[in-house]
VOGU-3710 file (C-alpha; in Angstrom, 3 decimals, decimal comma):
1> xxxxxxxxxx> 78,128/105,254/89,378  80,713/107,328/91,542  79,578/110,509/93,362  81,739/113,336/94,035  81,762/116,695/95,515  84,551/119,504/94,673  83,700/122,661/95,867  80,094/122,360/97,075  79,592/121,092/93,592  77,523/116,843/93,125
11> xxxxxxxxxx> 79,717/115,511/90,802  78,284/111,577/88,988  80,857/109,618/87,227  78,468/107,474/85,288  80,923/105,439/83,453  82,141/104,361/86,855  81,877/100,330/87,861  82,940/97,175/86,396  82,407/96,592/82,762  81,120/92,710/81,269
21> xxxxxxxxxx> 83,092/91,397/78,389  81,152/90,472/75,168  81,950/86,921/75,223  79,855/86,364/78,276  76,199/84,683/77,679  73,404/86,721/78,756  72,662/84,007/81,370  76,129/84,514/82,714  75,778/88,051/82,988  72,449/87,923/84,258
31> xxxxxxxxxx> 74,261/85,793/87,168  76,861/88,225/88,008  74,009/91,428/88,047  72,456/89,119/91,053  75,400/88,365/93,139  77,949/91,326/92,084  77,270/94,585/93,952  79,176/96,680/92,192  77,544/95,475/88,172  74,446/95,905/90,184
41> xxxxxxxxxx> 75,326/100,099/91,673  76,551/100,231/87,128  74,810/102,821/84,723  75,410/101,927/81,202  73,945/104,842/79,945  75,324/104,111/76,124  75,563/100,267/75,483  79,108/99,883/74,493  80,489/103,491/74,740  84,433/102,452/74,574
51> xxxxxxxxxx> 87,260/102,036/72,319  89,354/98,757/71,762  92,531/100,369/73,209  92,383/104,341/73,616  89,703/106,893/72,180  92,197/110,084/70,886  89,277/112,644/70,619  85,098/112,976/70,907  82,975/115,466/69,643  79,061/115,776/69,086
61> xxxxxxxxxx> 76,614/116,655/66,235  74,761/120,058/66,192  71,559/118,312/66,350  72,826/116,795/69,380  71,430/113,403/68,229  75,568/111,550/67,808  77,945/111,184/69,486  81,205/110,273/67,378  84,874/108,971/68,568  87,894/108,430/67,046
71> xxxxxxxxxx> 90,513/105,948/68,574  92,405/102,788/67,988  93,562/100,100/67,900  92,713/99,394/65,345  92,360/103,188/63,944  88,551/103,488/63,598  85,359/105,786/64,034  82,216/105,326/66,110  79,287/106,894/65,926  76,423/106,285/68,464
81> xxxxxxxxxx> 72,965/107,026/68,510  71,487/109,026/71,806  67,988/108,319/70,482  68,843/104,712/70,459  71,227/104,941/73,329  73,637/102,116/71,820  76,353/102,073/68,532  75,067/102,971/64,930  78,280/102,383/62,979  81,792/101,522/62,951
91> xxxxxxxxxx> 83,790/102,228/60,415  87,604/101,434/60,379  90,652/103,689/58,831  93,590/103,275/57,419  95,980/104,812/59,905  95,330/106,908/63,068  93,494/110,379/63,449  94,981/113,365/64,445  92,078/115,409/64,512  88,347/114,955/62,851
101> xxxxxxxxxx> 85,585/117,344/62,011  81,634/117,157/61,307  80,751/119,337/58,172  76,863/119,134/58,878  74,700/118,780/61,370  74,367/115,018/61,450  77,061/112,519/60,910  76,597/112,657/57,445  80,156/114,768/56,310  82,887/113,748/57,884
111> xxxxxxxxxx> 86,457/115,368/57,992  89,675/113,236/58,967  93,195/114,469/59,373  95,429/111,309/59,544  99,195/111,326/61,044  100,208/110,439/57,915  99,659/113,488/55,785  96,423/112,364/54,296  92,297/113,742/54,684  90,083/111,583/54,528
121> xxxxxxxxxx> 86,305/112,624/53,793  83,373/110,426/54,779  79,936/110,288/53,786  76,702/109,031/55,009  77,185/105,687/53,312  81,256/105,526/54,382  84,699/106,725/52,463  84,212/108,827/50,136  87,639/110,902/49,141  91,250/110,999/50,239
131> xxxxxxxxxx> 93,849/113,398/49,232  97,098/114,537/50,774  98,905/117,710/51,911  102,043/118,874/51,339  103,245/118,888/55,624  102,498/116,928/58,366  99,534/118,456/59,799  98,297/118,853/63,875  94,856/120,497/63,333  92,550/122,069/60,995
141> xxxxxxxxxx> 89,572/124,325/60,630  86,282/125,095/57,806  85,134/128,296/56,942  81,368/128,007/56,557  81,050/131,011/54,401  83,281/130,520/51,494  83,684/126,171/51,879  87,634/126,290/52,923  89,227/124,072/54,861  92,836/125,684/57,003
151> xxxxxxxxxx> 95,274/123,098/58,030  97,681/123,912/60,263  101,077/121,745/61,017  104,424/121,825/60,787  105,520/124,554/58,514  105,004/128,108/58,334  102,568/128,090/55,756  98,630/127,619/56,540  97,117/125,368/53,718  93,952/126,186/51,993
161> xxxxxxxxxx> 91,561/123,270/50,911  88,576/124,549/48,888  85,576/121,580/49,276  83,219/123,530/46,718  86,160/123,995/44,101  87,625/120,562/45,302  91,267/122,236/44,549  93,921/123,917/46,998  94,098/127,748/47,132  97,211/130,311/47,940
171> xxxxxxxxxx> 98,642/129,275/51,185  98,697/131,532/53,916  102,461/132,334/55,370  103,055/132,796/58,594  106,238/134,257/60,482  106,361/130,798/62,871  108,533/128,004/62,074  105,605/125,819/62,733  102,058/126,200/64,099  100,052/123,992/66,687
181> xxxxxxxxxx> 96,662/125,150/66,646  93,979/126,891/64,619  90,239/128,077/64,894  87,629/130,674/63,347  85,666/132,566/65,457  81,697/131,479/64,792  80,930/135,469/64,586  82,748/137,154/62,409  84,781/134,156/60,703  88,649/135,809/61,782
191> xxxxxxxxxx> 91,033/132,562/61,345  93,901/132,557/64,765  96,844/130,427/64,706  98,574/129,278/67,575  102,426/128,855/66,373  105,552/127,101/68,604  106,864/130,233/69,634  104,252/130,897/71,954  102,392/133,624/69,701  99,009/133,903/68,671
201> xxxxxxxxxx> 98,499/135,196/64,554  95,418/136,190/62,987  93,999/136,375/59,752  91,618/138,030/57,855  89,756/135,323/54,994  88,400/137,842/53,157  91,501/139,613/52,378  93,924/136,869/53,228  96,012/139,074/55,138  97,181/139,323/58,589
211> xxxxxxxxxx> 95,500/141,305/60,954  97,296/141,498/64,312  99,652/139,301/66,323  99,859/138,521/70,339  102,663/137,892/71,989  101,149/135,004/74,922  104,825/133,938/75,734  105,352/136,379/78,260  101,829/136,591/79,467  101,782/133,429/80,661
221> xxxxxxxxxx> 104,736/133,395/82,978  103,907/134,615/86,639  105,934/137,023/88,526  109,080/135,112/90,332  108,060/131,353/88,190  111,347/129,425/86,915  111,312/129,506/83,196  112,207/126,336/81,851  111,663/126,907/78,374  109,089/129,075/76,090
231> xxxxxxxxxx> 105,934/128,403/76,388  104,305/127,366/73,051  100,590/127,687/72,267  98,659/124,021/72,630  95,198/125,370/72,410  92,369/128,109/70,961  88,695/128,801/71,208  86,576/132,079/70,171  84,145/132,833/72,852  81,472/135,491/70,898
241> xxxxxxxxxx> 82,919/138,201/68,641  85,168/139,892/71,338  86,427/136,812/73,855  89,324/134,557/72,965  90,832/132,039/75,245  94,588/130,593/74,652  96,151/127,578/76,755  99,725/126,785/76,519  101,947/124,385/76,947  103,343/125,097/80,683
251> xxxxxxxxxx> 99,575/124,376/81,665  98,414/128,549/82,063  94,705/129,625/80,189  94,931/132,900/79,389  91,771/135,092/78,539  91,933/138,215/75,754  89,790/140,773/74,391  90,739/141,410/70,846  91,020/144,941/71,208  93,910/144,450/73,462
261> xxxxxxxxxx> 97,636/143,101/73,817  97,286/141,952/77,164  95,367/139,172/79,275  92,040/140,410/81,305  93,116/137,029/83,143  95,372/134,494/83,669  94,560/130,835/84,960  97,092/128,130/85,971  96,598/124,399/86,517  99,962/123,786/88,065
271> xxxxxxxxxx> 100,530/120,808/86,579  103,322/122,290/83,770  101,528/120,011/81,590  100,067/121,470/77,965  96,471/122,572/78,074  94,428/119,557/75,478  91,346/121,386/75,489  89,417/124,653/75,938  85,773/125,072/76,089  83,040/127,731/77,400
281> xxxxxxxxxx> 80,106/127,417/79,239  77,757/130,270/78,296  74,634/129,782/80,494  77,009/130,289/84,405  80,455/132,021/82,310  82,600/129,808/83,027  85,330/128,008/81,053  86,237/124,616/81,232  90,122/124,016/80,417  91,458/120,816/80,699
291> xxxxxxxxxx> 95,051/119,453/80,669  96,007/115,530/80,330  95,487/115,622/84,583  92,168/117,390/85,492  89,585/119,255/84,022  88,812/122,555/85,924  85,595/124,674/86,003  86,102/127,909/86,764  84,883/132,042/86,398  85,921/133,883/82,973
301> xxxxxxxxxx> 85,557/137,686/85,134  87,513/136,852/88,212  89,359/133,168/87,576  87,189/131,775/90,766  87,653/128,106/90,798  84,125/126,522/90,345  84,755/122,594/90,565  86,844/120,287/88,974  87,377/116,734/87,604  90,386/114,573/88,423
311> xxxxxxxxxx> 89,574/111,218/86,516  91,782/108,012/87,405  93,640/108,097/83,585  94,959/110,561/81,796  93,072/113,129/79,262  93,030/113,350/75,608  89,709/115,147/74,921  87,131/117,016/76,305  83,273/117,761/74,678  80,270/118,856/76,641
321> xxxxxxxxxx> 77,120/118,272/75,616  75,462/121,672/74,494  72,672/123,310/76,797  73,169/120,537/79,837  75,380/119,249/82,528  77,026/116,414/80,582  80,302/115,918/79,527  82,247/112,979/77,905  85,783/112,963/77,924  88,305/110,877/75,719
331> xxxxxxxxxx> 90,754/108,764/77,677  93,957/106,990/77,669  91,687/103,900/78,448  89,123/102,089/76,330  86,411/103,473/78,502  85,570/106,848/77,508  84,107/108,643/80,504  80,313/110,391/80,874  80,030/112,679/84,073  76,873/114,597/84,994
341> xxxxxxxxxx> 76,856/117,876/87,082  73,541/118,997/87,518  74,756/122,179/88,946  75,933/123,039/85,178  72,276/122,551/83,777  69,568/119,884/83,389  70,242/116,200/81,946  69,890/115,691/78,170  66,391/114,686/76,784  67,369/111,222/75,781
351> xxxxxxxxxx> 68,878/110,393/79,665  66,387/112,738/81,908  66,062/110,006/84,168  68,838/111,176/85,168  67,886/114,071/86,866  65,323/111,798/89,249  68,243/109,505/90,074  69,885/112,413/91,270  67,726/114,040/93,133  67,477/110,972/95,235
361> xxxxxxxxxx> 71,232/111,302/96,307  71,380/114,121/96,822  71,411/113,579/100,637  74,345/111,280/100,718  77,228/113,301/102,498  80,291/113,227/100,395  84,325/114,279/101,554  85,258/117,948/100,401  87,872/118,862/98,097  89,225/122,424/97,673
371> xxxxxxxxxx> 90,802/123,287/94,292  93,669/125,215/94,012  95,211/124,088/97,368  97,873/122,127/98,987  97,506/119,668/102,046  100,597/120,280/104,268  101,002/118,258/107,860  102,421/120,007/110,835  105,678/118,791/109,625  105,647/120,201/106,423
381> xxxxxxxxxx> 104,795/123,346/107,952  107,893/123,214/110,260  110,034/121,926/107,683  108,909/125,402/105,815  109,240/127,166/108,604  105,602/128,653/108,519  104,156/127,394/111,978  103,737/130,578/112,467  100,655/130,551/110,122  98,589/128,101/111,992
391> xxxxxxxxxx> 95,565/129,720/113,319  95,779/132,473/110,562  93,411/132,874/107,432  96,357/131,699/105,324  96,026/127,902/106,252  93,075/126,531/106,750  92,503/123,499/109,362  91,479/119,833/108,437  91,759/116,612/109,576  95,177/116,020/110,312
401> xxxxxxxxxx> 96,698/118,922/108,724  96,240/122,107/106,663  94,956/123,641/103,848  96,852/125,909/102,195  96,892/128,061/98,519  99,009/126,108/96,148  101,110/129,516/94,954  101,888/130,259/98,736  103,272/126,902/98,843  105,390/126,906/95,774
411> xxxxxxxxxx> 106,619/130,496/96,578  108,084/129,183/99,753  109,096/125,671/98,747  111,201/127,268/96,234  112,764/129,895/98,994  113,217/127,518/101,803  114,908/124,859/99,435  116,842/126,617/96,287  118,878/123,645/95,466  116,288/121,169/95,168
421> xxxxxxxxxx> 116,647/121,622/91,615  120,527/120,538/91,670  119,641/117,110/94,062  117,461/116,175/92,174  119,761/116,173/89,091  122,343/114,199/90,807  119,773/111,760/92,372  118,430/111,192/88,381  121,924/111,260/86,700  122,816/108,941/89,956
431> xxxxxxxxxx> 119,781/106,122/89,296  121,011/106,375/85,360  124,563/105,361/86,183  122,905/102,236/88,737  120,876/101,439/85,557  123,258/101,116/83,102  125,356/99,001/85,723  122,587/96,640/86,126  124,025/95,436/82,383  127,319/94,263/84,303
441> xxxxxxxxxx> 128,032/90,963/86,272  125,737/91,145/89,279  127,392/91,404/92,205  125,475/90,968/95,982  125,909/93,880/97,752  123,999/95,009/100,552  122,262/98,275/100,984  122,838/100,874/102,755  119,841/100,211/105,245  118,356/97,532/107,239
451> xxxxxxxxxx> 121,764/95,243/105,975  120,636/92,455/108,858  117,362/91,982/107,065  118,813/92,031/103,657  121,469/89,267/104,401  118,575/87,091/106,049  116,502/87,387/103,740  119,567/86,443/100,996  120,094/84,208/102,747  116,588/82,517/102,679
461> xxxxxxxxxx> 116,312/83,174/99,048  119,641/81,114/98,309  118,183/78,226/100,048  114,952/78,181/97,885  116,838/78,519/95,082  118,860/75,597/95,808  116,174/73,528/96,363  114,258/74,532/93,370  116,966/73,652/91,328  116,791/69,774/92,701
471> xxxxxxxxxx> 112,827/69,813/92,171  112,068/69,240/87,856  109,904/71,719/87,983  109,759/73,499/91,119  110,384/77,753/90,659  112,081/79,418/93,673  109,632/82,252/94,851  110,490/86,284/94,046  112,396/87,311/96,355  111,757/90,800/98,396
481> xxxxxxxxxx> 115,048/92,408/97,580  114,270/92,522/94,183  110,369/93,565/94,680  109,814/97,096/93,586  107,335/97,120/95,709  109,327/96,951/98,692  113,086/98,792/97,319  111,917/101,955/99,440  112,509/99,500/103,033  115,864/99,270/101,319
491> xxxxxxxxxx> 116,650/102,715/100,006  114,887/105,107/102,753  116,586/105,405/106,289  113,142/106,140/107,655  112,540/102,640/107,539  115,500/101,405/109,394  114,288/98,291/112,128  115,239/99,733/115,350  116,406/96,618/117,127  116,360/98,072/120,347
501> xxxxxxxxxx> 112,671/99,024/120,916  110,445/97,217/123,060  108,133/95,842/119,910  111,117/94,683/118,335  113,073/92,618/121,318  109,407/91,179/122,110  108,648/90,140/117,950  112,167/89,151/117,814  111,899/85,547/119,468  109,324/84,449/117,511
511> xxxxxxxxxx> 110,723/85,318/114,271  113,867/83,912/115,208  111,999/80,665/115,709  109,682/80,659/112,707  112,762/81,789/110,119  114,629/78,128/112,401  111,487/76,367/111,408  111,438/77,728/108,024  115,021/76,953/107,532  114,817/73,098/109,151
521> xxxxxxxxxx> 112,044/72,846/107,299  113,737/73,564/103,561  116,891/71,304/104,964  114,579/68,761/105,168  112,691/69,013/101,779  116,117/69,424/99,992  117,110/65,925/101,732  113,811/64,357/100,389  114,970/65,944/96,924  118,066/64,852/97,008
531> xxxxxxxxxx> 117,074/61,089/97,951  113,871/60,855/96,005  112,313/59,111/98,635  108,893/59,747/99,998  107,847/59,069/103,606  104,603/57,950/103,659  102,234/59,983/106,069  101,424/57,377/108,455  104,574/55,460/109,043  105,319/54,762/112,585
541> xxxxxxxxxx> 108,292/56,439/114,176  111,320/54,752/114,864  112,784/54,495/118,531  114,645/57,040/119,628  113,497/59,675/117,663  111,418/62,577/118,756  107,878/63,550/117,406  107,448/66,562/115,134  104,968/67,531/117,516  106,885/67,012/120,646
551> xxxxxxxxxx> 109,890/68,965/118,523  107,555/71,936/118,031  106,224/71,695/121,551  110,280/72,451/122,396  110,430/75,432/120,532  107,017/76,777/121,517  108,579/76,480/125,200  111,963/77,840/124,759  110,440/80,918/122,528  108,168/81,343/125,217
561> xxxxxxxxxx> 111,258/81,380/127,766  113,131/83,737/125,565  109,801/86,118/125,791  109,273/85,915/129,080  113,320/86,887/129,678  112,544/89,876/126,900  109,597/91,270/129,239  111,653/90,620/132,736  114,633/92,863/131,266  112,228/95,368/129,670
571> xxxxxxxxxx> 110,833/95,247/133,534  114,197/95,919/134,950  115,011/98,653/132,533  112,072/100,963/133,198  112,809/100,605/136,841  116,308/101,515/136,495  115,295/104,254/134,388  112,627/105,616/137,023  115,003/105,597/139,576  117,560/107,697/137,527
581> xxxxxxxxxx> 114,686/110,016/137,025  113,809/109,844/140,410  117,549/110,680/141,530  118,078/114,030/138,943  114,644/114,959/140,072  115,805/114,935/143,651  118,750/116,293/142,798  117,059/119,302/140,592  115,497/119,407/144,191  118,329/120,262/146,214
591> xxxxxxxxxx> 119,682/122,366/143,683  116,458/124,929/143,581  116,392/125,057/146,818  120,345/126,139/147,186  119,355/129,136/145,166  116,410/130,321/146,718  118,400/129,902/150,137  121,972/132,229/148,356  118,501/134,346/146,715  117,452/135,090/150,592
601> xxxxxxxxxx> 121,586/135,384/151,595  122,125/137,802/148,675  118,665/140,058/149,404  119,955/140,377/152,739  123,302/141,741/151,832  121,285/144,126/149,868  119,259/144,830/152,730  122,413/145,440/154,470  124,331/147,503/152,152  120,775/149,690/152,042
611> xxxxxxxxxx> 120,541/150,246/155,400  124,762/150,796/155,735  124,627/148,925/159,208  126,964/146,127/159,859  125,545/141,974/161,097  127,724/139,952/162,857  127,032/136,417/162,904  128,521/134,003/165,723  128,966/130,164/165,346  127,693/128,448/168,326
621> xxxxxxxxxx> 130,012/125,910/169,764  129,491/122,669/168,494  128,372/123,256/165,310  130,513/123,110/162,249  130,902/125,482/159,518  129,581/124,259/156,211  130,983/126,645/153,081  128,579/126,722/149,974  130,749/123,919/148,653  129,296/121,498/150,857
631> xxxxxxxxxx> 127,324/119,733/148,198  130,037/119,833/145,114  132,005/118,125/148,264  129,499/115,485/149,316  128,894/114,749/145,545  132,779/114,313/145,113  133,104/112,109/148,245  129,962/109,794/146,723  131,685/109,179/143,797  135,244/108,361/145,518
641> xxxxxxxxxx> 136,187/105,009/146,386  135,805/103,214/149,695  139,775/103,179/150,975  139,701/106,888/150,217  136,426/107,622/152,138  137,851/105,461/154,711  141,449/107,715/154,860  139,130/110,683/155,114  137,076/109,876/157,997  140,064/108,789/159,900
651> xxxxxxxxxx> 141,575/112,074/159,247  138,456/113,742/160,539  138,244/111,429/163,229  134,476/110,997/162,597  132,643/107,894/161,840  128,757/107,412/160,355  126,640/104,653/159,584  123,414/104,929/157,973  120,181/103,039/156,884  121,209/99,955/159,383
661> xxxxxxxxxx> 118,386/97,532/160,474  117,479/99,323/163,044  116,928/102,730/161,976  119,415/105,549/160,973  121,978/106,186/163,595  125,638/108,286/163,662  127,858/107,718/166,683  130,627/110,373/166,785  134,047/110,508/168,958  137,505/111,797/169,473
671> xxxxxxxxxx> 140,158/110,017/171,207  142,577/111,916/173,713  146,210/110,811/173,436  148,153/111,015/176,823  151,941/111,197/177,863  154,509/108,486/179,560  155,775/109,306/182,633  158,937/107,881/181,831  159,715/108,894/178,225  157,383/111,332/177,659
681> xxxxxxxxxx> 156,138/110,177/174,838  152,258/110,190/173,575  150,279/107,399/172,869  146,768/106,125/172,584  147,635/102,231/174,397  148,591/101,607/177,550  151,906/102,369/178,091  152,581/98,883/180,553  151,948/96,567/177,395  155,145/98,461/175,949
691> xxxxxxxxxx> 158,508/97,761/177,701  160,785/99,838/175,280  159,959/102,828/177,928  160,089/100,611/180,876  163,434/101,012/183,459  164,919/97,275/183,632  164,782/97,710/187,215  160,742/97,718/187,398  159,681/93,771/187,409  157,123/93,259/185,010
701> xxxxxxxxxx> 153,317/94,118/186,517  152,222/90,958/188,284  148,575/92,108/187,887  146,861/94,282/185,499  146,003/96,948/187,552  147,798/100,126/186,650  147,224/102,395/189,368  149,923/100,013/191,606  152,630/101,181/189,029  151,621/104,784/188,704
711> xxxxxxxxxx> 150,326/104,692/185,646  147,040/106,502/184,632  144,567/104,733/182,038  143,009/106,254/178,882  139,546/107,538/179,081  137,031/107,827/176,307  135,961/111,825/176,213  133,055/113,416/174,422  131,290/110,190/173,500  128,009/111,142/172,019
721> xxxx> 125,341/108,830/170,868  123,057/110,707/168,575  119,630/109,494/167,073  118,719/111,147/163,699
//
């Protein structure tokens, strides 16, 4: 048993849980109750409550004692006993049903419509008649007072099938080219057809004439919703003399009062898929329409959603159980459903156990699920462009994301992206064309993403391939490339291996050495193929040749080597990268504060200009000017090269040195030049190394004392040792 909650609402799925074939012995099965949890957590509430292959429709006797089926395959009826709780009969037909009816209140009249044209009657003791009509027919239904049977199908005409006169009447002829649908309200006995051009006739049986005609086409399409084709009626059912209730085939329920041409309310499943069945819940007014998807629960005055069912396969039919909380749905599976909701009303008399059971779990806490809304991430709501919304009564917070009503969503989905419509015709008519060239020659070709992987793993395939083919009968292994499974790692760029993260340049050396491994590995199996000769397991070694373990013991150390080098770069990286963050932050620094510093310059022009008076300013001597281009210049003179930093301090006559050993010094000095008494000429050397300037009649210095020959050495001025 599976428990639910939708809406505030307990939910019991009690066909849910494994299911023991027949062929097991009872001791078997008695084995598996002991050790299997889930057969042990199973409620087989009707022994044997399934259909070979698919169960097409279900209905139940007014006396509310069976239960009958229809499915296949083989075509056949079930009936089962609730007194009993297990199968009374099976009988099998001939081909399959398109729709079945119970004449009486037990199972004793039966009424089949086959796909093939023919109805089939059944009494208590089996087949009893079989005649044919003149069209293929989709659905049928008897008028109690006057014995008639209506068959609807395709053709315009409505065929009449007296059971009292056992002959066909008059048909009835209809303006449609072919009708779905038919039913008679239980009240006054007025006969609606539901036709393929979406419009709803009915008929008076007494007179055999039309009465009125609705037009549900139009109804049925919202304001701004993309029309993609018209709408045909899929479903009918009379509520009391007044109510009628119509689904169609875009998935909308739409609610009338005879006595007028328009909806009192419209219901949508968006799901565009065609409403299966319609049904009304008298005792809380609520109507239960169900498409092949879900089966919704909701309010016939205002359309308030009131729970729903989602079940894991899709829907064929739906039948509750009158006056309780049971339903039993017909599946596209052998198992036909049974799901209790004892908010609808009590449990049947044959199964009230049930409602002890669940009154006992009550107190389990169960997840919530809200009908009629979407679940959008914060991404989605960017990618709409409605963050604006969060916090607002429009979306409504959980987990990690939103809730958010289902029309909103397709209203803007449809705004934000108008050509979705258009890719997605290309991207189909694209897949066709890579479909039908699948036919061809295959030819290797990489995709578009993660191509590294793709040719390694090609590569890899090739080899087992290769040395399948020597084996008799080895079979290579499927290959990932041509897993469904795994096509999206191929197809979606989201899934492109980023080679340069951290996870991937740590994984990398390993996997290098395992695919090594893997590859020595198949070398060496193909050479054993190829030779046919086995190696025993404990043959000695010879000399020479180096263990398998000491081999592996190599590779463990030199992947271990190449990890440890992965880590020590990774290392270097984030430093380098915190020190260029470091650096821009500094320089952000220097920056902010050259603004505020022209902010206080420029509020004291202002200042100035207010007060009208002039400021002189007077450079003290020996300091130097510095322009507001000082920093632009220092930046430039970083990024220069030595020879030309070099040039420039010679030009400047300045020299600095920082960050030495001993602690951040700049020595700064200018050097005089001075003039020859002889030629008059400037230089920075003593003039009595030169002799160019020297008379011939001077003999050369015999000491090195200039102050004999009247010369005057060259003194250092304005040295200046500065500490900073």
């Amino acid at each position: 048993m599976q428990i639910s909650s939708v809406n505030d609402v307990k939910i019991y799925n009690l066909s849910h849980g494994k299911s023991l074939p027949e062929w097991l012995s009872d001791r078997k099965k008695r084995q598996l109750q002991k050790k299997d949890v889930d057969i042990q957590r199973r409620i087989e509430l009707i022994q044997d409550f399934e259909m070979p292959t698919v169960c097409t429709s279900i209905k139940v006797s007014r006396d509310g004692q069976f239960i009958l089926a229809a499915g296949t395959y083989k075509p056949r009826i079930r009936c089962y006993d609730t007194y009993q709780l297990s199968l009374k009969f099976e009988r099998c037909l001939d081909s399959d049903v398109v729709a079945f009816d119970i004449l009486s209140d037990d199972y004793s009249k039966l009424v089949f419509l086959h796909c093939d044209r023919y109805v089939e009657f059944h009494s208590q003791h089996g087949h009893y008649y079989k005649t044919r009509i003149p069209k293929f027919g989709r659905d049928f239904s008897y008028h109690y007072p006057s014995c008639d049977l209506y068959f609807v199908g395709t053709s315009s005409e409505v065929f009449r099938l007296n059971l009292e006169q056992g002959r066909f009447l008059n048909s009835l002829q209809t303006d449609a080219v072919e009708n779905n649908v038919c039913d008679i309200n239980p009240v006054h006995h007025l006969l609606a057809t539901g036709t393929s051009e979406g419009r709803v006739e009915c008929w008076d049986p007494r007179v055999r004439n039309r009465v009125g005609m609705l037009d549900c086409a139009l109804s049925s399409l919202a304001e701004g919703a993309e029309v993609q084709g018209l709408p045909s009626i899929s479903a009918l059912k009379f509520n009391g003399s007044l109510t009628m209730a119509v689904g169609t085939s875009t998935g909308q329920v739409l609610l009338y009062d005879l006595r007028s041409s328009q909806p009192l309310l419209a219901k949508d499943h968006f799901y565009n898929l065609p409403i299966k069945s319609l049904n009304f819940h008298d005792q809380l007014d609520l109507v239960v329409s169900a498409d092949s998807k879900i089966i919704k629960f909701w309010n016939k005055d205002t359309g308030k959603a009131f729970s729903s069912i989602q079940p894991q396969t899709n829907i064929n039919d739906v039948c509750i159980y009158p006056n309780s909380g049971m339903l039993f749905t017909a599946n596209e599976d052998p198992k036909m459903n049974t799901f209790y909701l004892p908010a609808l009303g009590p449990a049947p008399r044959w199964c009230s156990f049930l409602d002890n059971l669940t009154e006992e779990l009550e107190e389990s806490p169960e997840s919530t699920v809200y009908d009629d809304y979407k679940f959008v991430t914060r991404k989605d709501l960017e990618n709409l462009g409605l963050s604006h919304l969060v916090g607002s009564s429009l979306l409504r917070a959980y987990m990690h994301g939103f809730f958010m009503d289902i029309r909103l969503y397709h209203k803007v989905k449809s705004m934000a992206n108008p050509f979705a419509y258009e890719e997605y015709r290309k991207d189909k008519i694209r897949q066709k064309i890579e479909e039908s060239r699948t036919q061809r020659v295959p030819v290797k070709k990489l995709p578009k993403v993660n191509k590294d992987l793709a040719l390694k793993l090609m590569e890899e395939g090739d080899d087992e391939a290769e040395l399948a083919s020597r084996k008799k009968k080895g079979k290579a292994l499927p290959s990932i490339l041509g897993d469904d499974r795994f096509k999206v790692m191929f197809e979606n760029p989201d899934y492109q291996v980023d080679e340069q993260s951290e996870e991937f340049r740590l994984l990398n050396p390993i996997v290098s050495k395992v695919s090594q491994k893997r590859k020595k590995k198949l070398r060496l199996l193909a050479q054993q193929a190829a030779t046919s000769q086995q190696a025993a397991e404990d043959e000695e070694e010879p000399e020479g040749q180096a263990s398998s373990e000491e081999e592996s013991s190599d590779d463990d150390k030199s992947w271990v080597e190449e990890v440890r080098e992965q880590r020590r770069l990774l290392r270097e990286e984030g430093r380098d990268r915190r020190r260029q963050e470091r650096k821009m932050a500094d320089r952000n620094t220097v920056l902010l504060e050259r603004e505020q510093n022209g902010g206080e310059k420029t509020l004291n022009i202002a200042e100035s200009k207010k007060t009208n008076q002039p400021q002189f300013y007077q450079i003290k001597a020996g300091e130097e000017f510095r322009s507001f281009n000082d920093m632009a210049r220092k930046q430039r003179l970083q990024k220069a090269s030595l020879e030309d930093r070099l040039r420039l301090e010679e030009h400047s006559g300045t020299s600095s040195m920082a960050d030495t050993a001993v602690g951040s010094k700049q020595l700064t000095f200018t050097l005089k030049k001075i003039s020859c008494h002889h030629c008059s000429q400037t230089s920075l050397t003593p003039h009595w190394r030169h002799t160019m300037c020297r008379p011939a009649s001077d003999p050369p210095p015999s000491s090195p004392s200039p102050q004999k020959r009247g010369y005057r050495p060259v003194t250092l001025t304005s040295a200046v040792m500065k500490s900073t």
